[in-house]
C-alpha positions, 0 to 999 in steps of 0.5 A: 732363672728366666727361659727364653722362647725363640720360636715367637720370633721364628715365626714372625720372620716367616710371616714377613718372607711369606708376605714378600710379592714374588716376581711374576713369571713370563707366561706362555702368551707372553713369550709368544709375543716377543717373537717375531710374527711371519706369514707363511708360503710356498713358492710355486710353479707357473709360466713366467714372461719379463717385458722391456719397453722401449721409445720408437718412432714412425718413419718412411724407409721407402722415398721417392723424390719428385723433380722438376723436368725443366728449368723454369718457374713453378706456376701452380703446386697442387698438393701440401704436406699430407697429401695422398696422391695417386700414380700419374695425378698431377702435383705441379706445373712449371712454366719455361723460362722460354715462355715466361720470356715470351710473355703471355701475349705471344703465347697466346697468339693462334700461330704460336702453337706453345703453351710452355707449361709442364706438367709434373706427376707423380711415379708412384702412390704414396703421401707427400711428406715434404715440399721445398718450393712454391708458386712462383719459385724458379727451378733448375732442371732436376731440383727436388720440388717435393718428397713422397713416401710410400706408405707401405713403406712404414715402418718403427724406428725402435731404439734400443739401449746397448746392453739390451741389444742382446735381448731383441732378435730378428723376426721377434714379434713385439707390441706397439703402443700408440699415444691414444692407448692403442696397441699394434702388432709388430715385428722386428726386422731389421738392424740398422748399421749404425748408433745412435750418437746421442743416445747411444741407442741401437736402432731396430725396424719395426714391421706393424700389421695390419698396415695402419697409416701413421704420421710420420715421427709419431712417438711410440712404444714398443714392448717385447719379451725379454725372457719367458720360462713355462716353469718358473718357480716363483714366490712374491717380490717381498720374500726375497731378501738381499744385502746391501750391495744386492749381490748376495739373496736370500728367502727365509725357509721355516723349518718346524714351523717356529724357525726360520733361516736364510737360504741362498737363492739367485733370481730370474724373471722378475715381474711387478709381484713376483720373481722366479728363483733359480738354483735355489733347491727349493720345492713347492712342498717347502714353506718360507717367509713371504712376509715379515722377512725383512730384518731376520737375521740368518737363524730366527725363532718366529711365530705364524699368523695369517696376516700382518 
């Protein structure tokens, strides 16, 4: 009888499990790649001032009006719209009725002592800023011939929106920014009594030194600080993350430099590259995210890099 030899076979089946190609094994490298990578920081303690920038515009506060003295007509206007006068110059002169009834050739007479021309002078020193008649006009006694403004009576009509009336205080010191790029220095001085309908604005007056003349209704911008602290801790604008709605922030705090969480924060002054977190806990000696945390969820395995 035959013998049967199995083990030929046994080895063969071997071979064919040993030339199978075994699935390679995540490496270490590999691993690390899928994390999420993040730049690493600490927040910091440093002064910290906010701004608002507001419209304004020059005005006169301080007028005065210059009237005729007689009834009659205006036979000569001295001055123009933007004219600077002096105390006692001369800015019209008005003839009678009387004597343009008389006509020049009897008022000319050597026995008529009349001239019946009035002069009109100005009270005070100041720039003409309006003028409602011309030569020839007829005017009634106390007519306003023209309007002077005092020129240290300049001043900045600052518009202030309602909810930041809170923000501005008498005697604050702002900015004033001409439309050439030149700044002056202002503070404010006054409230005015009563909005603005349109724009439902509140109007400040703006004191400028030293005195500068403006023209009148001269566009401007006035900036003043909102709100300032001389220890804020601060950390880059993109390290604070938020939800939707922005009622709930947050930065990502690394904890043994592989993890990151979510920790609760409220914001303060805010700045074109930073904002000061308050009642947040935090240290200079903590790190959290300052960049690539946009997108982690609550608790996230991340890797440290230097840069993105």
């Amino acid at each position: 009888m035959t013998k049967k030899h199995p083990i030929p076979l046994l080895v063969f089946f071997l071979f064919l499990a040993g030339c199978r190609q075994k699935e390679p094994a995540d490496t270490p490298a590999e691993t690390v790649s899928q994390l999420t990578q993040a730049v690493a920081g600490s927040p910091f303690i440093r002064s910290m001032q906010e701004t608002l920038t507001m419209n304004a515009v020059t005005t006169y506060i301080n007028r005065e009006n210059i009237r005729a003295t007689t009834t009659g007509y205006v036979q000569q206007t001295s001055i123009e719209q933007g004219s600077r006068v002096k105390k006692g110059e001369q800015l019209f002169s008005l003839k009678t009725k009387e004597a343009e009834a008389l006509g020049e050739e009897i008022l000319n007479r050597p026995d008529i002592n009349i001239s019946g021309i009035i002069p009109v002078v100005a009270k005070n020193t100041g720039v003409i800023t309006q003028i409602f008649f011309q030569d020839g006009d007829y005017v009634v006694d106390g007519d306003v011939l023209a309007e002077l403004a005092k020129p240290n009576s300049l001043a900045i009509k600052l518009y202030v929106p309602y909810e930041y009336n809170n923000l501005v205080k008498l005697q604050q010191p702002v900015k004033v920014q001409l439309p050439g790029g030149e700044t002056l220095n202002g503070v404010v001085r006054r409230l005015l009594p009563s909005a603005e309908a349109s724009s439902q604005t509140t109007p400040y007056l703006v004191s400028i030194s030293p005195f500068r003349f403006l023209p009148e209704n001269l566009n401007v911008a006035v900036t003043l600080s909102a709100r300032s602290s001389n220890s804020a801790l601060a950390v880059p604008l993109q390290a604070v993350q938020s939800n939707e709605e922005q009622t709930r922030f947050w930065v990502m705090k690394i904890v043994n430099d592989s993890l990151a969480v979510q920790h609760p924060v409220e914001l303060g002054i805010r700045t074109d590259s930073l904002i000061e977190l308050k009642n947040s806990q935090l240290t200079p000696a903590d790190r959290i995210v300052v960049q690539g945390a946009y997108g982690l969820p609550d608790t996230a395995a991340i890797t440290l890099v230097e840069k993105l």
